[in-house]
PDB file of N, CA, C and O in Angstrom:
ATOM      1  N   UNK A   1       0.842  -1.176   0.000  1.00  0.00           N
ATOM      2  CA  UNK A   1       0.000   0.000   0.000  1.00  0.00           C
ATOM      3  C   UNK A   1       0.881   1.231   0.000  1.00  0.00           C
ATOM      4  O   UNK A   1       1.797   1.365   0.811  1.00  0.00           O
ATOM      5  N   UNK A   2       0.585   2.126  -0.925  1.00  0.00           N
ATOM      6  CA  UNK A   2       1.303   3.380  -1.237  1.00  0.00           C
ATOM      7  C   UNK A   2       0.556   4.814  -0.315  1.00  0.00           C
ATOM      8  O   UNK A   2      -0.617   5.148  -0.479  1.00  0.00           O
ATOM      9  N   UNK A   3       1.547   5.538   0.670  1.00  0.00           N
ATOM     10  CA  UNK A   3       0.908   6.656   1.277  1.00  0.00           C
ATOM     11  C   UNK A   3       1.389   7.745   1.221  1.00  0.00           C
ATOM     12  O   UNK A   3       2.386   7.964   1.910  1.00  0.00           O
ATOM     13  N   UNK A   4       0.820   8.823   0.354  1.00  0.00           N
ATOM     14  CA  UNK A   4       1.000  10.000  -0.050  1.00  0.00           C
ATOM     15  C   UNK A   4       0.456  11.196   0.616  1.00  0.00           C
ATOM     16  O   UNK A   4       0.444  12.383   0.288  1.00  0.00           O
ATOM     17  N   UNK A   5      -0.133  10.357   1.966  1.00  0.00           N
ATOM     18  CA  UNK A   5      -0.519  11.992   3.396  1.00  0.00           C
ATOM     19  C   UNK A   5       0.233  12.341   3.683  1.00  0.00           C
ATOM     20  O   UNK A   5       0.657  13.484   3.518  1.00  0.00           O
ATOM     21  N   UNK A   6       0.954  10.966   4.551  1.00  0.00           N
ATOM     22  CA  UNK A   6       1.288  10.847   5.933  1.00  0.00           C
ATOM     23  C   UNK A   6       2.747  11.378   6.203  1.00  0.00           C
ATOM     24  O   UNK A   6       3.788  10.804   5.884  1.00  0.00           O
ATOM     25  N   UNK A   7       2.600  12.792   6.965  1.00  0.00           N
ATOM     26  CA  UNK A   7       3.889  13.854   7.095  1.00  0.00           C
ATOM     27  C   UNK A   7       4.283  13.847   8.250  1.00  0.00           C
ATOM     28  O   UNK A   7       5.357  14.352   8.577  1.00  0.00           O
ATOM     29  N   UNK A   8       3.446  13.250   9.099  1.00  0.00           N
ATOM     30  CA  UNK A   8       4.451  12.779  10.685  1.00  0.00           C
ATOM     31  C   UNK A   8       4.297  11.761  11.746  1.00  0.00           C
ATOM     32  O   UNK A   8       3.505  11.691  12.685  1.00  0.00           O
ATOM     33  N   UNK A   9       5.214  11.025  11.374  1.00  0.00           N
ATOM     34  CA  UNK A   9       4.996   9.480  12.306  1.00  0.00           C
ATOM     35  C   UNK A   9       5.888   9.737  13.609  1.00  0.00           C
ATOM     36  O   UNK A   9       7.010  10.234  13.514  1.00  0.00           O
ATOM     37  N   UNK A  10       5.251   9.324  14.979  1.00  0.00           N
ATOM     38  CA  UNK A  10       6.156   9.662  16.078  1.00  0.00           C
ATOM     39  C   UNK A  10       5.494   7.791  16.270  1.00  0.00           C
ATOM     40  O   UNK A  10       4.370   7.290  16.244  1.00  0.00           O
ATOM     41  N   UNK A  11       7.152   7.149  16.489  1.00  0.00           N
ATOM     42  CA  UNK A  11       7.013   6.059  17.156  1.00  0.00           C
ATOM     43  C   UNK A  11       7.758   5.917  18.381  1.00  0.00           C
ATOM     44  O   UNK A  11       8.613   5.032  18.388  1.00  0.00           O
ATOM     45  N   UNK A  12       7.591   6.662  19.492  1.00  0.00           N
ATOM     46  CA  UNK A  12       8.625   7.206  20.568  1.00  0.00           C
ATOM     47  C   UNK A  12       7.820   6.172  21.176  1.00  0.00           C
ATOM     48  O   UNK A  12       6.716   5.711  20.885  1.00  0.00           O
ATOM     49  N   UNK A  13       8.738   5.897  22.189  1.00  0.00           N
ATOM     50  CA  UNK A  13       8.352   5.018  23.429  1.00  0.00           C
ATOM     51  C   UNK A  13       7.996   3.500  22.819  1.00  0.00           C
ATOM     52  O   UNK A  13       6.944   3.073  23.295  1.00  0.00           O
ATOM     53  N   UNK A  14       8.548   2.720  22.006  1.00  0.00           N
ATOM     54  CA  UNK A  14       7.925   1.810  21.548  1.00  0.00           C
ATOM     55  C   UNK A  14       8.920   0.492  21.610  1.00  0.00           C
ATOM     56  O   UNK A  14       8.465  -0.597  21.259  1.00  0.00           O
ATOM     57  N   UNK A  15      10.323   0.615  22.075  1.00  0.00           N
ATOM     58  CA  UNK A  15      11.233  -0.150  21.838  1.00  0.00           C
ATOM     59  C   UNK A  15      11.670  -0.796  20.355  1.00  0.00           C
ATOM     60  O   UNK A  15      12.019  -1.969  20.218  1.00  0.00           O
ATOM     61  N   UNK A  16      11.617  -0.187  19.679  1.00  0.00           N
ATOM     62  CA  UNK A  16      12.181  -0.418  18.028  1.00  0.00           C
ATOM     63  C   UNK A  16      13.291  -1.169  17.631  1.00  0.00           C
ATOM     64  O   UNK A  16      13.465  -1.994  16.734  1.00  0.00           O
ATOM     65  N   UNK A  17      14.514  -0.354  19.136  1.00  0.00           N
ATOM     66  CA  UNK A  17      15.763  -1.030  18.635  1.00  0.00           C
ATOM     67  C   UNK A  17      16.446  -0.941  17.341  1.00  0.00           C
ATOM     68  O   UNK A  17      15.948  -0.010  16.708  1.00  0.00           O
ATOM     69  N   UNK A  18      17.308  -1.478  16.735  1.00  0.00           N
ATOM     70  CA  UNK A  18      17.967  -1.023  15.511  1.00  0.00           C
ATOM     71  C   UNK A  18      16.789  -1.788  13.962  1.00  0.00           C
ATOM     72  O   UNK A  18      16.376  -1.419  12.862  1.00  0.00           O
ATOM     73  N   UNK A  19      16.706  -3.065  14.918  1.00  0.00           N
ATOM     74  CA  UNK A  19      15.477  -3.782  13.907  1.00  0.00           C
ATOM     75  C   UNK A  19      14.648  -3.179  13.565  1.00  0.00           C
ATOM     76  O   UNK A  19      14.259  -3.376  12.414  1.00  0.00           O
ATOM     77  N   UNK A  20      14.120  -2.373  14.216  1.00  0.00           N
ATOM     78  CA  UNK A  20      12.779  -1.617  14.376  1.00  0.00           C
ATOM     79  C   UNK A  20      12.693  -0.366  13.273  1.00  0.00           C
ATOM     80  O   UNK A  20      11.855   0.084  12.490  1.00  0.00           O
ATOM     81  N   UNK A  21      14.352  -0.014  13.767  1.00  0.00           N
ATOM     82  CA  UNK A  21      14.400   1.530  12.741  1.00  0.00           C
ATOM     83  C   UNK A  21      14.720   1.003  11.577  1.00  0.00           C
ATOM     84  O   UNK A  21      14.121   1.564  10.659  1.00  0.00           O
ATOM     85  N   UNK A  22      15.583  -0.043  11.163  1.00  0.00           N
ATOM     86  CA  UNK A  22      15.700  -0.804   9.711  1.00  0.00           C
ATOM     87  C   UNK A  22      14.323  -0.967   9.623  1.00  0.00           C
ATOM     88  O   UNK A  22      14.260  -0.503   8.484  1.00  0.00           O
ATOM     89  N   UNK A  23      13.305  -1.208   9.848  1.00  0.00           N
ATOM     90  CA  UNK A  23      11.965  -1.279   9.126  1.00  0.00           C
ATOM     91  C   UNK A  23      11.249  -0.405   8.447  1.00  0.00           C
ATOM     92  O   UNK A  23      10.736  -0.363   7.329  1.00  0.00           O
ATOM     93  N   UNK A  24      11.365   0.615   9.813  1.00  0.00           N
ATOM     94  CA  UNK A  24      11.045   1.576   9.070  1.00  0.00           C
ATOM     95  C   UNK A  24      11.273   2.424   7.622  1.00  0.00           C
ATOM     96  O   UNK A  24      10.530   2.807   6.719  1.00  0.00           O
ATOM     97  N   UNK A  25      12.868   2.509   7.943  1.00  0.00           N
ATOM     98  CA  UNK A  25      13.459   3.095   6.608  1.00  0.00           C
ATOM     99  C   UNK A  25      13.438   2.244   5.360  1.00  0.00           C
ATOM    100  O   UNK A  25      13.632   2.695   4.231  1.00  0.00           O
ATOM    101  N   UNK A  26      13.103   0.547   5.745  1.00  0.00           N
ATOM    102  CA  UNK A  26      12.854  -0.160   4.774  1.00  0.00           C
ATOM    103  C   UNK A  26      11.698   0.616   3.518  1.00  0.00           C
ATOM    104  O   UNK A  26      11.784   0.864   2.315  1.00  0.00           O
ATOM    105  N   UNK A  27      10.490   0.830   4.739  1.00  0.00           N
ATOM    106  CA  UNK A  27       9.004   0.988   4.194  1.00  0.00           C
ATOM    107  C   UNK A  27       8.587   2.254   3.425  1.00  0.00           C
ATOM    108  O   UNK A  27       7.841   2.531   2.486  1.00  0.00           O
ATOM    109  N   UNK A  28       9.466   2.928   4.312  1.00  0.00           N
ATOM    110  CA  UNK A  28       9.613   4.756   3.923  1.00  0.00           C
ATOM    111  C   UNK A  28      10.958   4.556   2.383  1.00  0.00           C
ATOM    112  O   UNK A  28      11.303   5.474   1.639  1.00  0.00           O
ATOM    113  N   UNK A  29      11.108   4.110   2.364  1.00  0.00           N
ATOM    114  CA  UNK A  29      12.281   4.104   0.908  1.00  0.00           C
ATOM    115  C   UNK A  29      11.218   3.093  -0.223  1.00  0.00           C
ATOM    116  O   UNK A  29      11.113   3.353  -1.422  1.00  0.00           O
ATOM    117  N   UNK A  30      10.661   2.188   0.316  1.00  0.00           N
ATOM    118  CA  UNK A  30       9.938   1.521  -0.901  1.00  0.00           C
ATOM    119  C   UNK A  30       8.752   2.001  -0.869  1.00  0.00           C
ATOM    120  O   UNK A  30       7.854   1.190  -1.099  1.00  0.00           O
ATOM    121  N   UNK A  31       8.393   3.310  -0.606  1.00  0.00           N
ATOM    122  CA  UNK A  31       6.895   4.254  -1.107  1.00  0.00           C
ATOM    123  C   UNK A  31       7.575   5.195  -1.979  1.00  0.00           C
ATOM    124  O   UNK A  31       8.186   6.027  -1.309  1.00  0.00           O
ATOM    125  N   UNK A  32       7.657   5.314  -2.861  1.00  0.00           N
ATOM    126  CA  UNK A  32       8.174   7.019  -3.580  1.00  0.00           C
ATOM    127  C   UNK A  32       7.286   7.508  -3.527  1.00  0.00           C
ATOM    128  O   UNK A  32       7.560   8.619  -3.981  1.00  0.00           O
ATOM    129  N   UNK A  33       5.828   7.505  -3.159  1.00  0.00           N
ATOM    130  CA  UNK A  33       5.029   8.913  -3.315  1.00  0.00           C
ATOM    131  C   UNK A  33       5.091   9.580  -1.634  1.00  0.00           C
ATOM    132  O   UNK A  33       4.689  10.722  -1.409  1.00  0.00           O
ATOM    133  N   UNK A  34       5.700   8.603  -0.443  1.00  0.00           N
ATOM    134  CA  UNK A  34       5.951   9.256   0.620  1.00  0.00           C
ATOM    135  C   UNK A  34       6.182  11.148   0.945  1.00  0.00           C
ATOM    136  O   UNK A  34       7.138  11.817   0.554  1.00  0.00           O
ATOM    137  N   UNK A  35       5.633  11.376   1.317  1.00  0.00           N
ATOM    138  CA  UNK A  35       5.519  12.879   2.115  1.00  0.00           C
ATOM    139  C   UNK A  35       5.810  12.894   3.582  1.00  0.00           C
ATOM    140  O   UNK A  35       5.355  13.706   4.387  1.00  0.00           O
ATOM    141  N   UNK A  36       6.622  11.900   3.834  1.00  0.00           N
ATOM    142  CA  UNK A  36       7.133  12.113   5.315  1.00  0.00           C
ATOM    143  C   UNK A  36       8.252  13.089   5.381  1.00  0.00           C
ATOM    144  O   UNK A  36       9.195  13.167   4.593  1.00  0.00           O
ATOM    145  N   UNK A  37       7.987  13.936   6.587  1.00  0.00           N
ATOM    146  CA  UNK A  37       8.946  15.001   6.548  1.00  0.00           C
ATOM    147  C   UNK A  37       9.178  14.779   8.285  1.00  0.00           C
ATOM    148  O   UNK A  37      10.223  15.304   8.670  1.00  0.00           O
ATOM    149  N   UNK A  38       8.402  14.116   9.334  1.00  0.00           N
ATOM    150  CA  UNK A  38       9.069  14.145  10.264  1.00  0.00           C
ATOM    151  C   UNK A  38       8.929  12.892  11.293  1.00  0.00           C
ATOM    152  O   UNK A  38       7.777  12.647  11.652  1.00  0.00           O
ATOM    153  N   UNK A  39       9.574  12.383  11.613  1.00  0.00           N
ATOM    154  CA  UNK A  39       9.817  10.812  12.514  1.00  0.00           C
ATOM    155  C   UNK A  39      10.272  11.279  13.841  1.00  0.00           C
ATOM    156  O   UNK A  39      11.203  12.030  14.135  1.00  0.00           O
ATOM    157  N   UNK A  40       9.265  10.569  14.694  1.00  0.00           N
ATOM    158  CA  UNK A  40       9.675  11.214  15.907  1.00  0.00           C
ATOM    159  C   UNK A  40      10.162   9.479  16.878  1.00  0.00           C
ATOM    160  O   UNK A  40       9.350   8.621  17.221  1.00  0.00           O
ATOM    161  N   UNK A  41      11.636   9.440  17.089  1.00  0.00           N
ATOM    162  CA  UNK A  41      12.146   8.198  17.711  1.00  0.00           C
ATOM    163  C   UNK A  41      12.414   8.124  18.684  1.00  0.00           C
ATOM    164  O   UNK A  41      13.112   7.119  18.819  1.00  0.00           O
ATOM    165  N   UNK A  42      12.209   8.895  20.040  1.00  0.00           N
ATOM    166  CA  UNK A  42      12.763   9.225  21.438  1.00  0.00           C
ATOM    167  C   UNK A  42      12.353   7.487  22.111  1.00  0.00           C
ATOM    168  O   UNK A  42      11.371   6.775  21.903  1.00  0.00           O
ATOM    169  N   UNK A  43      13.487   7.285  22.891  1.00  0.00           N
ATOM    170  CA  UNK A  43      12.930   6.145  24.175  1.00  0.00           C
ATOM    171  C   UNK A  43      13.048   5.015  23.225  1.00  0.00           C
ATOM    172  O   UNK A  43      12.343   4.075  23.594  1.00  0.00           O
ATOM    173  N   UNK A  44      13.728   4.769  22.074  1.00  0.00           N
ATOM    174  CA  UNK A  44      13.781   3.045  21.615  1.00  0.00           C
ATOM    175  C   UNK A  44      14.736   2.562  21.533  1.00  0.00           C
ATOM    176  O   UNK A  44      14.979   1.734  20.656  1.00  0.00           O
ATOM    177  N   UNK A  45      15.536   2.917  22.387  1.00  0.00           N
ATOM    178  CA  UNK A  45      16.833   2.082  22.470  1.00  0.00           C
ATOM    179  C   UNK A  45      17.577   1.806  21.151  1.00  0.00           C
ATOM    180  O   UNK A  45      18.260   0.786  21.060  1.00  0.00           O
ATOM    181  N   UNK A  46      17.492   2.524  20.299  1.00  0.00           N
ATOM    182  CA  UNK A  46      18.257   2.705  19.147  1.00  0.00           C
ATOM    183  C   UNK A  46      19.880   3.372  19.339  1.00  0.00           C
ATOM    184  O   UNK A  46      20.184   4.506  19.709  1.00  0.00           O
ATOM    185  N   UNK A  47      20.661   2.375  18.995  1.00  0.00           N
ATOM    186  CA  UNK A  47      22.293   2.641  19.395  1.00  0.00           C
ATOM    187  C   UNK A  47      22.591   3.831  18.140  1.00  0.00           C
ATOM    188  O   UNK A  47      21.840   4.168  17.224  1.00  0.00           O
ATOM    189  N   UNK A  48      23.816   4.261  18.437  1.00  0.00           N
ATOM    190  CA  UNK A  48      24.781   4.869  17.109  1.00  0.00           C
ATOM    191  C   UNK A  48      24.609   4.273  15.703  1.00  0.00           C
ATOM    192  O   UNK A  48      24.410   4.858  14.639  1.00  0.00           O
ATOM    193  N   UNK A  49      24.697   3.372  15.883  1.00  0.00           N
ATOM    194  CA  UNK A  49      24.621   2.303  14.387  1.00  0.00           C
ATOM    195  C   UNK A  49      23.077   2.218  14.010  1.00  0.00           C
ATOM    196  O   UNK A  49      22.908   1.426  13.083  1.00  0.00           O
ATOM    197  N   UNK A  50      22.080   2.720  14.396  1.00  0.00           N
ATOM    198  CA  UNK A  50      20.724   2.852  14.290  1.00  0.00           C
ATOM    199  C   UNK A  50      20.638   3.979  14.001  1.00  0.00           C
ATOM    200  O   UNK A  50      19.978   4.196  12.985  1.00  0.00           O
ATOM    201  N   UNK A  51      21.197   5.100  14.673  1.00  0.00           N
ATOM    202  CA  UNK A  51      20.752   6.299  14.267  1.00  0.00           C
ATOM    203  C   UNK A  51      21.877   6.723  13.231  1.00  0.00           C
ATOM    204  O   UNK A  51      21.957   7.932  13.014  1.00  0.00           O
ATOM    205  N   UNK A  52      22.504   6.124  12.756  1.00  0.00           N
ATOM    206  CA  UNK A  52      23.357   6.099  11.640  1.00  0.00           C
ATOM    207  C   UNK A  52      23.154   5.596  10.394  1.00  0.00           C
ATOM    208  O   UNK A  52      23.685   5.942   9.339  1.00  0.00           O
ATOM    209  N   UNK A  53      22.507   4.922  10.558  1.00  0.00           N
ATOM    210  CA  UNK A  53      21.772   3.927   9.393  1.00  0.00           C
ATOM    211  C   UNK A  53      20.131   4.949   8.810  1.00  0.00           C
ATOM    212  O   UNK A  53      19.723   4.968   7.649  1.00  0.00           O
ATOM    213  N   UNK A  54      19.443   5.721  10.062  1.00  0.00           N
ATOM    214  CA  UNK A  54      18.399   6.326   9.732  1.00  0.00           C
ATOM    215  C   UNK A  54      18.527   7.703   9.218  1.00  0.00           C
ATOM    216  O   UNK A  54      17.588   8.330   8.729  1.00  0.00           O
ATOM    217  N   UNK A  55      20.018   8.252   9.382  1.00  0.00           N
ATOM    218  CA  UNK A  55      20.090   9.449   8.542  1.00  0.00           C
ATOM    219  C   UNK A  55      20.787   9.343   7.658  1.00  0.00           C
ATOM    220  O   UNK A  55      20.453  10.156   6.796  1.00  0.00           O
ATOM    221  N   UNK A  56      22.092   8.436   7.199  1.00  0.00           N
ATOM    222  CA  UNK A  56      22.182   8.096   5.694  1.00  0.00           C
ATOM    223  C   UNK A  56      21.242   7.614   4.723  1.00  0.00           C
ATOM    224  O   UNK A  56      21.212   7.749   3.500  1.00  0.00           O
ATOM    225  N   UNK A  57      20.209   6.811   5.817  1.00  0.00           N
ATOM    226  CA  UNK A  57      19.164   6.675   4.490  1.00  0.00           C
ATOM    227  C   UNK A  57      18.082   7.394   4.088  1.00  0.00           C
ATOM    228  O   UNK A  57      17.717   7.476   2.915  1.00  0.00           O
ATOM    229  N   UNK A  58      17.401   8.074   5.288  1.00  0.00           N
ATOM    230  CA  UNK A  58      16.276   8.996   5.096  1.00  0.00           C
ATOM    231  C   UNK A  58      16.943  10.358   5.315  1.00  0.00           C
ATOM    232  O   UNK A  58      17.103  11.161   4.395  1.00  0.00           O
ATOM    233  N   UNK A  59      17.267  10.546   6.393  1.00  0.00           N
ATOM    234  CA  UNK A  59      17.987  12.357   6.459  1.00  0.00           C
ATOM    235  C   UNK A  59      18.833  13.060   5.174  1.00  0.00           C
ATOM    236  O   UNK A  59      18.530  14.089   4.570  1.00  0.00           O
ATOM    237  N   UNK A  60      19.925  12.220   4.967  1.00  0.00           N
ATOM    238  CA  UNK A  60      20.887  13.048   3.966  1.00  0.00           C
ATOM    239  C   UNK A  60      21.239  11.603   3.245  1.00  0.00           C
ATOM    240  O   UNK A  60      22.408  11.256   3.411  1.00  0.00           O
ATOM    241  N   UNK A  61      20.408  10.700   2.465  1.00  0.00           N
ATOM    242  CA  UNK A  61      20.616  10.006   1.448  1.00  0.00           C
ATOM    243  C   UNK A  61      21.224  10.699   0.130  1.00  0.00           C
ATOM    244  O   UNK A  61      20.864  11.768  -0.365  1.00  0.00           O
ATOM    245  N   UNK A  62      22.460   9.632  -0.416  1.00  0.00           N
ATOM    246  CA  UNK A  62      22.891   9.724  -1.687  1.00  0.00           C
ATOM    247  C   UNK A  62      24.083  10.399  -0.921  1.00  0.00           C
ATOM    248  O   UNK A  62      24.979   9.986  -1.657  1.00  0.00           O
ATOM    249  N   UNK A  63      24.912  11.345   0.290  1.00  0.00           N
ATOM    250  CA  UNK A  63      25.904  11.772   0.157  1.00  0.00           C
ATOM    251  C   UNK A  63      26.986  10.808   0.337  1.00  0.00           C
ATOM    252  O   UNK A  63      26.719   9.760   0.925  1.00  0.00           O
ATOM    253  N   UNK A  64      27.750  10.944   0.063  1.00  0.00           N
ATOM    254  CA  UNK A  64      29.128  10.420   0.103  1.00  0.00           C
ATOM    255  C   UNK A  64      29.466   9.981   2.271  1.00  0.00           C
ATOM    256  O   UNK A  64      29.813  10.843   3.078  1.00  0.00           O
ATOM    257  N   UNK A  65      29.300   9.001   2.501  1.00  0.00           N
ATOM    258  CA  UNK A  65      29.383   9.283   3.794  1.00  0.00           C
ATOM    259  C   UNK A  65      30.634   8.271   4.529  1.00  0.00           C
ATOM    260  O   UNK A  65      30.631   7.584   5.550  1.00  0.00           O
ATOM    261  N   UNK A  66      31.684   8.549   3.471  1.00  0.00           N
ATOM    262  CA  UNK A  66      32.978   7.522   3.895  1.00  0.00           C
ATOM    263  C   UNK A  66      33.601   8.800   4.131  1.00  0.00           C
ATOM    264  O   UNK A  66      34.765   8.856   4.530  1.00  0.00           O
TER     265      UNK A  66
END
């Protein structure tokens, strides 16, 4: 299913973990008509390597990040 509203998902408090945020960015990268502009992740135990993985792919995708 393709969603072309939906501009702000807060999944705070939910325990996500790194699995959790790989899903997300899975789902949000295989919609191209996506209009998400803001993710709200507080409280899921998401390490460095989670929140590293969620802004090379959704925040600042395509830069050079070596």
């Amino acid at each position: 299913m393709k969603n072309s509203t939906l501009k702000f998902l807060d999944v705070g408090h939910n325990r996500l973990r790194n699995t959790g945020i790989k899903a997300i960015i899975e789902g949000v990268r295989a919609n191209p008509d996506s209009q998400l502009r803001e993710l709200g992740v507080c409280s899921n135990f998401i390490n460095d390597d989670g929140m590293t993985k969620l802004f090379e792919e959704l925040i600042i995708p395509g830069k050079d990040h070596g």
